[in-house]
C-alpha positions, -999 to +999 in steps of 0.1 A: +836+216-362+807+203-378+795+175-403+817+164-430+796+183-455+797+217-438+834+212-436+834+204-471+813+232-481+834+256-462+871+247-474+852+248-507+845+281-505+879+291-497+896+271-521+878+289-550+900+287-580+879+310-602+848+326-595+830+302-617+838+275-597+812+254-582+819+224-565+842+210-541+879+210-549+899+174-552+925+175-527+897+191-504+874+159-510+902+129-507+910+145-474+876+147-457+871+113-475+903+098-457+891+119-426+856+102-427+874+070-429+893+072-404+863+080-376+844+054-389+873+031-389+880+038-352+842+037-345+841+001-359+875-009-341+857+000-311+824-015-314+824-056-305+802-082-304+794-083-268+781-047-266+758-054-295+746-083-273+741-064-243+721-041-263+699-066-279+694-085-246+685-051-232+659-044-255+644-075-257+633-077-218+600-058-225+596-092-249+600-114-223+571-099-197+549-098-225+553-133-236+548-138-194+519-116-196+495-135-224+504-170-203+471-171-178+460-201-158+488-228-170+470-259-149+494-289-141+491-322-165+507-358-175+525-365-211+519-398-217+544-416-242+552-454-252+529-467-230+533-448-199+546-411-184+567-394-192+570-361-172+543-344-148+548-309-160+542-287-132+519-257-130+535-229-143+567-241-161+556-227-196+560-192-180+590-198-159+604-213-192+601-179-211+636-164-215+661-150-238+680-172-260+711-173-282+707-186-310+735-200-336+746-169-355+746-186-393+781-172-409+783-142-427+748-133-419+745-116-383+766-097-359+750-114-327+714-133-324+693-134-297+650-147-296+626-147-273+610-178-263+608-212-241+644-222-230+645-263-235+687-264-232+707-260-202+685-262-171+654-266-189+666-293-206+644-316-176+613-328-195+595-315-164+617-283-161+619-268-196+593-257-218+598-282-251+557-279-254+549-242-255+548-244-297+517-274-285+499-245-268+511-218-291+494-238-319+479-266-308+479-301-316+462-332-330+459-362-303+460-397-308+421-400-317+432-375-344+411-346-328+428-315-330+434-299-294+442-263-286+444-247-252+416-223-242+434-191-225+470-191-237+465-203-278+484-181-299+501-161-264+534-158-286+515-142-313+497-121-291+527-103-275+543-100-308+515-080-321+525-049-301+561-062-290+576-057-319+580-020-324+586-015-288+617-043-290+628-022-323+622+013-310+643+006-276+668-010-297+671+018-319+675+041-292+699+022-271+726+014-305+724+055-311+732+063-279+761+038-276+775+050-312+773+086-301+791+078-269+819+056-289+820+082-315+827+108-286+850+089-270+872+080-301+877+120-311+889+126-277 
């Protein structure tokens, strides 16, 4: 059958008025137009929010072990507020934290919107549980004394797995939404 152009270009050709025509005939062109249409119409129709989701979440698991990856040695410690504590964050929470996240999807902006990150909602919402301080390791931060305090192995581990993350999380994404609209698009001609 072919692309819409070839099929163009060949009922062209054979609706040659004169033989100084060149071009592509009017009723030819409105019909593959409204033919286009209509593909694309039942492509969209068949598309929904939850496979775009799927597909993101997919994608974005390489993300997530990378984030994992840059946290090394995470030692147990005491936050201190108003006078006394309040949590004991055990070893290790900051990488167990690590997840995917939904975040709002701001109207009229986004189909579906995921992150990487540390989950502080849900179960992690536990002061000791969720990981509400990673952007105070990501970045640092300045104490009481008004000394500014950055971890030693895991500053900047967000940055560092986005430095390579990135194109892998947009390649596999990529990928994945071409071969879902190819199977969609096959599926709706059928």
């Amino acid at each position: 059958m072919g692309t819409t152009a070839e099929r163009l270009a060949q009922r062209s050709s054979q609706n040659v008025k004169s033989k100084g025509f060149i071009g592509f005939d009017e009723d030819t062109l409105i019909r593959e137009f409204d033919r286009a249409m209509k593909e694309l119409d039942a492509l969209a129709n068949s598309v929904q929010t939850k496979h775009v989701r799927s597909i993101q979440r997919a994608s974005l698991k390489p993300m997530v072990e990378r984030y994992k990856a840059n946290i090394k040695n995470e030692t147990s410690f005491k936050v201190f507020r108003y006078g006394g504590v309040y949590a004991e964050i055990p070893k290790g929470t900051l990488k167990n934290s690590i997840g995917i996240i939904s975040t709002p999807v701001r109207k009229h902006h986004t189909f579906s919107s995921l992150s990487v990150g540390a989950r502080v909602k849900g179960a992690y919402k536990d002061a000791e549980k969720g990981g509400w301080f990673a952007h105070f390791v990501e970045y640092g931060f300045i104490n009481k004394y008004g000394q500014y305090i950055r971890s030693k192995q895991n500053y900047g581990f967000a940055e560092r797995a986005q430095k390579g993350g990135l194109a892998l999380v947009r390649n596999t994404f990529k990928n994945k939404m071409k071969a879902f609209l190819e199977k969609q698009l096959k599926a709706s001609k059928q």
